[in-house]
Each structure stands twice: as C-alpha cells, then as structure tokens.
VEXDREN-2710 file (C-alpha; in Angstrom, 1 decimal):
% VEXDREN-2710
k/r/px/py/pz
1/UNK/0.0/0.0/0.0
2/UNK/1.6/3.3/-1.2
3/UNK/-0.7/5.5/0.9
4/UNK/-2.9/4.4/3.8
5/UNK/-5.0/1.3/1.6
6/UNK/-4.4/2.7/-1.4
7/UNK/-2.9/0.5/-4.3
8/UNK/-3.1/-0.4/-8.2
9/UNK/-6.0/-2.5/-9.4
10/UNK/-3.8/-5.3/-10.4
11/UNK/-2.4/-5.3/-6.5
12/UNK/-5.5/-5.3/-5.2
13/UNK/-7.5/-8.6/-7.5
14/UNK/-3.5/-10.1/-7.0
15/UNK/-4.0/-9.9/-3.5
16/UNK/-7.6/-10.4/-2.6
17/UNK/-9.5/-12.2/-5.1
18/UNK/-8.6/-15.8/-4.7
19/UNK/-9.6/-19.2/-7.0
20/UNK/-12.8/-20.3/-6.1
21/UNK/-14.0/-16.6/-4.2
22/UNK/-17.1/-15.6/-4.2
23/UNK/-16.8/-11.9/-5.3
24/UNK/-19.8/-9.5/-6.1
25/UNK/-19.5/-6.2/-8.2
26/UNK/-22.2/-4.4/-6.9
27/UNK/-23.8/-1.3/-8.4
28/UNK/-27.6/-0.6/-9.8
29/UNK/-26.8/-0.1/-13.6
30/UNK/-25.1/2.8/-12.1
31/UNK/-21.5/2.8/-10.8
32/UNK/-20.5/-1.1/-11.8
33/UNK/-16.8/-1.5/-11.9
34/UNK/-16.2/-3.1/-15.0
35/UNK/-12.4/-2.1/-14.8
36/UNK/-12.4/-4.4/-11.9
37/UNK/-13.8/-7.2/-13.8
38/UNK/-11.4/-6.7/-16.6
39/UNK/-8.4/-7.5/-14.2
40/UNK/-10.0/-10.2/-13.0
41/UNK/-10.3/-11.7/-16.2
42/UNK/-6.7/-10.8/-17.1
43/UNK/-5.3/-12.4/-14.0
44/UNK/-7.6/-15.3/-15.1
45/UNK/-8.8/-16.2/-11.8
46/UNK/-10.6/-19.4/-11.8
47/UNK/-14.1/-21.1/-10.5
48/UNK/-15.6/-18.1/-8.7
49/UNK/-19.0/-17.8/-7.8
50/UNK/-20.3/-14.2/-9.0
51/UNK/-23.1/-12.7/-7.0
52/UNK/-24.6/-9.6/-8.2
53/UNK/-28.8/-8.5/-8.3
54/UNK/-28.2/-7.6/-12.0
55/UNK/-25.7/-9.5/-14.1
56/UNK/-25.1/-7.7/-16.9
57/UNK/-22.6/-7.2/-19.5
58/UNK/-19.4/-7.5/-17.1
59/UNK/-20.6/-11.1/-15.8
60/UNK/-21.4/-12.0/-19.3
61/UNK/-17.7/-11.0/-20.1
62/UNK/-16.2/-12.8/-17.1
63/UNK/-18.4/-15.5/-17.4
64/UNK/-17.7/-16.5/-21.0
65/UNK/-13.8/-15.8/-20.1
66/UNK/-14.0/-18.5/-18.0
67/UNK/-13.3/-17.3/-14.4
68/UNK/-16.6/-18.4/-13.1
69/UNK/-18.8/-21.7/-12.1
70/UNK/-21.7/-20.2/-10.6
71/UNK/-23.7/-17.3/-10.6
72/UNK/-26.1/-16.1/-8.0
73/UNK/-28.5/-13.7/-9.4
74/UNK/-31.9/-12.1/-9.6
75/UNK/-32.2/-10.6/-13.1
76/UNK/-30.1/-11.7/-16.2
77/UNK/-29.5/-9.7/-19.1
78/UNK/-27.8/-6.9/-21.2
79/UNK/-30.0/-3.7/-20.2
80/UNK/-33.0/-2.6/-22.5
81/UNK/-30.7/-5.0/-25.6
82/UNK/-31.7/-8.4/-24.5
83/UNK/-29.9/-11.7/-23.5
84/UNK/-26.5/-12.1/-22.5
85/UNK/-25.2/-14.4/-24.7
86/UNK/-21.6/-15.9/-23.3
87/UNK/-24.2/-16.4/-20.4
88/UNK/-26.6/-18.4/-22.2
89/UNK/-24.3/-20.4/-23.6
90/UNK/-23.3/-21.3/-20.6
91/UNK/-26.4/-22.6/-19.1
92/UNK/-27.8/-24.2/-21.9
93/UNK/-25.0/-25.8/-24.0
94/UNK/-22.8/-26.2/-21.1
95/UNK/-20.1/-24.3/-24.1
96/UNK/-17.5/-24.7/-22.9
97/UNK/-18.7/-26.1/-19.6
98/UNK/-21.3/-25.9/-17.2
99/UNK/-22.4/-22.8/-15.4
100/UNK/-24.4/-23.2/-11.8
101/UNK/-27.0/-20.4/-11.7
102/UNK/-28.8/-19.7/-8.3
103/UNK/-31.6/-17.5/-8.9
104/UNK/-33.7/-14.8/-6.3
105/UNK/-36.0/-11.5/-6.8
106/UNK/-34.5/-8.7/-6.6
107/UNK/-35.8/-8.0/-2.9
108/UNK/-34.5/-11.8/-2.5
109/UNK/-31.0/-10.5/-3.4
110/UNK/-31.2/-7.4/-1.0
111/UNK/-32.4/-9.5/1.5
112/UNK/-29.8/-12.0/1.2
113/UNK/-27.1/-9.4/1.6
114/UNK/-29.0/-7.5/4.8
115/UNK/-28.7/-10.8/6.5
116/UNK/-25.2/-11.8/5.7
117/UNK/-24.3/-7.7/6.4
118/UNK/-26.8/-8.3/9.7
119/UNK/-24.9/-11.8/11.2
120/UNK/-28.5/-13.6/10.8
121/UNK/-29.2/-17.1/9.9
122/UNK/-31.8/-16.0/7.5
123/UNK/-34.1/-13.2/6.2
124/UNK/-38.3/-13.6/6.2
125/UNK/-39.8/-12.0/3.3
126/UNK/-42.9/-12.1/1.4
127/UNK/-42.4/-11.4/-2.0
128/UNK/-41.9/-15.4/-2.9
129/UNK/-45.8/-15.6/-2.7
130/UNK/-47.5/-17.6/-5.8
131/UNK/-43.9/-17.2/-7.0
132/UNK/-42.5/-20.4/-8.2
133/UNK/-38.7/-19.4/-7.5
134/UNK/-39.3/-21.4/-4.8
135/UNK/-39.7/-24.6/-6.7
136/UNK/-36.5/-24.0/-9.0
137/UNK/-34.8/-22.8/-5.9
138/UNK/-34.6/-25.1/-2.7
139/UNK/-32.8/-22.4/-0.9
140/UNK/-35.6/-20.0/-0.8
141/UNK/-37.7/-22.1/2.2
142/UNK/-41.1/-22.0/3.4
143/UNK/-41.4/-20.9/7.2
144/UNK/-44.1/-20.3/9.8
145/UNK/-44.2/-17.1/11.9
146/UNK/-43.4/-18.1/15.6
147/UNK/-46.0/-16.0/16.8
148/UNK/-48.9/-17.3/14.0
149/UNK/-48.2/-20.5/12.7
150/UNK/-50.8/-20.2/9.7
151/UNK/-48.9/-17.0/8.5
152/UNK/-46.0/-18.6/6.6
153/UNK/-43.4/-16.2/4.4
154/UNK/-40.2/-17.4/2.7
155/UNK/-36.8/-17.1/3.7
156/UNK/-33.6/-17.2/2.3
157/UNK/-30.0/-17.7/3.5
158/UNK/-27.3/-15.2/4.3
159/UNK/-25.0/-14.1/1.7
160/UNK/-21.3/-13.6/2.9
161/UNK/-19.2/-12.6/-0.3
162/UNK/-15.6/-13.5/0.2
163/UNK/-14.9/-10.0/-1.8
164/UNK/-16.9/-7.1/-2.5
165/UNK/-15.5/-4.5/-5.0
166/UNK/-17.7/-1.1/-5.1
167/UNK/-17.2/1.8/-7.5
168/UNK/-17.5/5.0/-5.6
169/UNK/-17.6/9.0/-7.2
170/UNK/-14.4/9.3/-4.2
171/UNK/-13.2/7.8/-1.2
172/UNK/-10.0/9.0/1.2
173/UNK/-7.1/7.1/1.7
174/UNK/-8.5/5.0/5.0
175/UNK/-11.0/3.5/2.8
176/UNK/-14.1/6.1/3.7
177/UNK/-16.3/5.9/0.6
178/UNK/-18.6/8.6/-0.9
179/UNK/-21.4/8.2/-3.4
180/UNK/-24.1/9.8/-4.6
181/UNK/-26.6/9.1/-7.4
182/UNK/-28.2/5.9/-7.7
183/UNK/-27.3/3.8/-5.2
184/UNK/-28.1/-0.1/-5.6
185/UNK/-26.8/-2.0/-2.8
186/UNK/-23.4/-1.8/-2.6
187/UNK/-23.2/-0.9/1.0
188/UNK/-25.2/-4.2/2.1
189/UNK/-22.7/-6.0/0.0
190/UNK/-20.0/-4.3/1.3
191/UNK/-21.3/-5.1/5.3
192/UNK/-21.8/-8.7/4.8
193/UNK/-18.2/-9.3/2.7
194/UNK/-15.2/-10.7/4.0
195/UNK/-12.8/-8.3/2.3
196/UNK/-13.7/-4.9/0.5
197/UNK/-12.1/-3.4/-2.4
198/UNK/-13.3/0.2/-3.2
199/UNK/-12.7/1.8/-6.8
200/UNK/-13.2/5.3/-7.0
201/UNK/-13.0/8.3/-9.5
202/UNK/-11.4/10.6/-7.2
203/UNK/-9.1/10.2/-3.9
204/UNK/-10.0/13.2/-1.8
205/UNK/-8.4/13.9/1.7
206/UNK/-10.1/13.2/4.7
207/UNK/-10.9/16.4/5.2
208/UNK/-13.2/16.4/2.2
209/UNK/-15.0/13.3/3.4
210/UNK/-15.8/15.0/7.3
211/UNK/-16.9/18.2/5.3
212/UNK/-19.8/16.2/3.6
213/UNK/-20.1/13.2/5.9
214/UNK/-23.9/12.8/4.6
215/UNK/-22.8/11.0/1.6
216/UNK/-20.6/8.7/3.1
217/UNK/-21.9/4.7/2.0
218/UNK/-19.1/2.8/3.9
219/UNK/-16.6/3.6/6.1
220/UNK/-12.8/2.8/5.6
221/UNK/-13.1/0.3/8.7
222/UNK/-14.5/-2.1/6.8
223/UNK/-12.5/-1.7/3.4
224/UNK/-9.7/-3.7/2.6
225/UNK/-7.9/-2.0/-0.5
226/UNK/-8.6/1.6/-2.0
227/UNK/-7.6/2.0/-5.9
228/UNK/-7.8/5.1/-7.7
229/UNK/-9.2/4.3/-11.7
230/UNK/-10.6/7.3/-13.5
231/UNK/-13.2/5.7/-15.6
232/UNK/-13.3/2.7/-14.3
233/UNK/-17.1/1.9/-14.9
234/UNK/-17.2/2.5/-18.4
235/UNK/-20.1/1.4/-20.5
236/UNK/-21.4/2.0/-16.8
237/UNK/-21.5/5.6/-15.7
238/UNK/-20.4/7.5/-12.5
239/UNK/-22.9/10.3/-11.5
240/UNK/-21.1/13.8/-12.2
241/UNK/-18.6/12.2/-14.2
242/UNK/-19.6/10.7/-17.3
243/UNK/-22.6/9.6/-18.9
244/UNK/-23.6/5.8/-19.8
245/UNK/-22.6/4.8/-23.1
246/UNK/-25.7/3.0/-24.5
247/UNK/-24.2/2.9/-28.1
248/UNK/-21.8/0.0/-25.9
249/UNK/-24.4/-2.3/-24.5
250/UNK/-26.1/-2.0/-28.3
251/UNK/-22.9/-3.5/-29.7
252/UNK/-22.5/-6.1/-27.0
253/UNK/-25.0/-7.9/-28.3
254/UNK/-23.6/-8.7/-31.6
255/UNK/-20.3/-9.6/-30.0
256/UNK/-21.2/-11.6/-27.7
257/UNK/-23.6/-13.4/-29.8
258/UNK/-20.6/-15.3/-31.5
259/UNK/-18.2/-16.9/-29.9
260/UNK/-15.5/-16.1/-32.2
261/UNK/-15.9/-12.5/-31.9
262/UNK/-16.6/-12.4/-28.3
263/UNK/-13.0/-13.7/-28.0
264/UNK/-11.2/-11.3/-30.2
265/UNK/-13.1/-8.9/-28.1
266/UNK/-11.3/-10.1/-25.1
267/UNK/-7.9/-10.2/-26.8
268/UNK/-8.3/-6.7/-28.3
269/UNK/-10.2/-4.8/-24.9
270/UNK/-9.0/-6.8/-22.0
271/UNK/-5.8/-9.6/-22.5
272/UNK/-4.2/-6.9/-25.3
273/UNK/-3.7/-4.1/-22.4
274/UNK/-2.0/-4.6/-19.3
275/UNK/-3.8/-2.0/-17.6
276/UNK/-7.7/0.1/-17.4
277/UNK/-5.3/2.9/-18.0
278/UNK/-5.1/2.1/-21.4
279/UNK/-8.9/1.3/-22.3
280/UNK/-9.3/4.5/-21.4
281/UNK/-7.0/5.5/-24.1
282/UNK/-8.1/2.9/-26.6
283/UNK/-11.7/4.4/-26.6
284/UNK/-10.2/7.8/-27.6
285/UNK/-10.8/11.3/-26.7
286/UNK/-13.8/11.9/-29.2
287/UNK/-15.8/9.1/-27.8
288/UNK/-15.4/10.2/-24.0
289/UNK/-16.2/13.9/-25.0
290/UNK/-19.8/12.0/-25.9
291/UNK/-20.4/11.1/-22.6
292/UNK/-19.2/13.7/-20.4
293/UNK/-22.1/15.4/-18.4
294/UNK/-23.2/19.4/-18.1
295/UNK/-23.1/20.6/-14.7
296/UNK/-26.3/20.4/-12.0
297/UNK/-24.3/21.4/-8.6
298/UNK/-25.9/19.9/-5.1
299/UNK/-25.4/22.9/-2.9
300/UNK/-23.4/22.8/0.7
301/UNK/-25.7/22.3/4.0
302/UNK/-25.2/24.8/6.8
303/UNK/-24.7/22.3/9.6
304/UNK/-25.0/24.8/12.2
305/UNK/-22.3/26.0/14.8
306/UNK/-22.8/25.3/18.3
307/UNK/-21.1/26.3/21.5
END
C-alpha cells in the first residue's frame, strides 16, 4: 500500500480475489466497476461464484472468459438490448462447460445481503408468494411465523461474499467511501463481505469526506484495498462524471452473440492491455467527450455551529 489502503488494481484482485471466491460487483446499472472485472479476467482467476442482483454485460464478459462456475442472481440480461449471450451459452449448452446459476428476486437479493451484512441465519420476506422461484430454488424455504403458525413467508440464507469491490464518485485514503446518485446496494454487500475493495474516480483527503459526511456509504473500517481508476465503470456511468454509453451495450449484443468474436473482443479490450489505463486511451478522446455530463451542482448544507 503506497498510501494508507491505497494501491493499483492489479495489487489489489493479486492480492484479494482468490480461485474459487465468491466476489460480487455491486452497483444498480449505475456505478459497476467493470475495470475491476477486466483485471480479474486478465489475471484469469478461476471457479468463482459471482453474486450480483443484475448480471449484466461485465458477468457476461467474465463469465464467458471462464473465471466463473456459478452465478447467483436475480435478473439476467444486457439492459433494454436483451440476452446475455456468453451467459446463455453457458447454461444451456454447457459451451465450454457448465455454469451453476442460483436465482432470487431482486428484494430476494437485498435480503440475502442484509442478513449476511446483519450476522443472521436467514431473512423472512414475502415477496416469494405464488412465485415459483421457490420450486427452482430449494434455498428459498417456506417458514411459519413463531408467533402465527398459519402465516407462513419465505426465507432465504445469508449471503457472505468472500470479496466485494464497489465503485465510488471518491473515497480518502482509509478507505471512507462517498457516493451519490443511484445507489443499488453496494453498501449491504460491502457489510456482509469478508474483504472490501473500493474503486473510486477521485481520492479526496479526509478532510473532504468529514466536510460532507452525509454521503458517506461505507466507512474505511471495513474496506480492505482503495484504488484510484478514473473511468473505471465505463459502458457504466459515474454520476457527475460521465454519462452511460448505450451505443456500448447495443454492440454487446452482436459480439457476444458469436463466440469467435466475443473472444477477439477479449484479446483486443482486456488480454491486449495490461492496464484500465489504457482502455481509457483505446476508446479515444472523441468518444469520451460523448459522454461527459453538463453541470447540476448539489449545494453545501449549513450544519449549524454550536457552543
């Protein structure tokens, strides 16, 4: 660690995503670290079990790059495009091997995360009702209410992610995170994991972060490794600092859709550079100037002074 928990991204997947992790990328279409993913892919980590509520285009990358053997889930596919492809080829051909899928709701998903974050053997919910998740999932179990046995809910397990790594808009050098926009739920995630990697646009001194303690997610005593990547969420966007790139996820489809070009796509955009560094610079100035944002400032709070 150069400063505090800071460190490179390759340090950081070197050093705390290990074979057969379970590692979740949190983030709500908003904030996903893909640059994370990318490394993991390079450093061709092997039989992981991915957790995430929305596995999108990053798990369909890792996925059909082979660092994964499940996939715990709760909605599966490229945003507003359709099916993720590597994905599907996964689970139904088994090309080029099997893929283990564990399926929730999304509010199945939270709740796993609230009782792993929570230290609780399980989470009641109702949601599961005439659902038949149940049936395709043995995990999500039928319970009676101690206090009415003819009111019975669902519940499902904790969810204890050996790694979490969450994109942030800045963090300080301890590890104390700052986001703002939409917020899926990293910070569950981040609560019930057993080591915390946080990526973030910006490092900021701590005196920023006790300035504007409001939009502080998760706090650097819980987070393992802080790395600085400008970018680093890209076809994903960072609130205030550039926009989501839809023209990406509309290509996706076609590339991942055949085999042979979803794997020069991994040579060209992920084993061809050694670092997110230069993506960033492979992409090229014009198409970054297409997603950079206007300005809508959120104004400083008068805390009050007291004696």
């Amino acid at each position: 660690m150069t400063e505090g928990k800071v460190t490179s991204m390759r340090d950081a997947v070197a050093e705390l995503v290990r074979d057969g992790d379970t590692v979740a990328i949190e983030g709500f279409t908003h904030l996903i670290c893909f640059a994370a993913g990318h490394e993991i892919i390079r450093q061709r980590k092997r039989d992981l079990t991915l957790a995430r509520m929305t596995p999108d285009v990053i798990y369909d990358q890792m996925i059909g790059a082979g660092v994964a053997s499940k996939l715990i889930f709760s909605w599966l596919g490229n945003p507003g495009v359709g099916s993720l492809h590597a994905i599907r080829r996964r689970i139904e051909n088994a090309e080029p091997a099997p893929l283990e899928i564990e399926e929730y709701s999304h509010f199945g998903m939270v709740s796993r995360y609230v009782a792993g974050a929570s230290n609780l053997p399980f989470m009641p919910l109702r949601s599961y009702s005439e659902s038949d998740l149940p049936v395709a999932n043995p995990r999500i179990v039928p319970i009676a209410s101690p206090f009415d046995p003819d009111d019975v809910v669902y519940a499902v397990p904790p969810l204890n992610p050996d790694v979490a790594i969450v994109h942030a808009q800045r963090a300080d050098a301890n590890g104390d995170t700052q986001i703002w926009g939409l917020l899926g739920c990293q910070k569950e995630a981040a609560f019930a994991a057993d080591r915390v990697i946080v990526v973030c646009e910006e490092l900021v001194d701590v005196s920023v972060i006790r300035a504007d303690p409001n939009r502080t997610v998760i706090p650097g005593l819980i987070v393992h490794a802080v790395v600085v990547e400008p970018k680093a969420c890209h076809p994903s966007y960072a609130q205030g600092y550039y926009d989501r790139d839809n023209r990406f996820y509309l290509d996706w489809d076609a590339v991942a859709r055949d085999p042979e070009a979803f794997d020069a796509w991994l040579q060209e955009w992920v084993y061809g550079l050694s670092a997110h560094a230069e993506y960033v610079e492979k992409l090229g100035q014009e198409r970054w100037a297409s997603l950079a944002p206007g300005t809508a400032m959120s104004g400083e709070v008068n805390y009050g002074e007291y004696a």
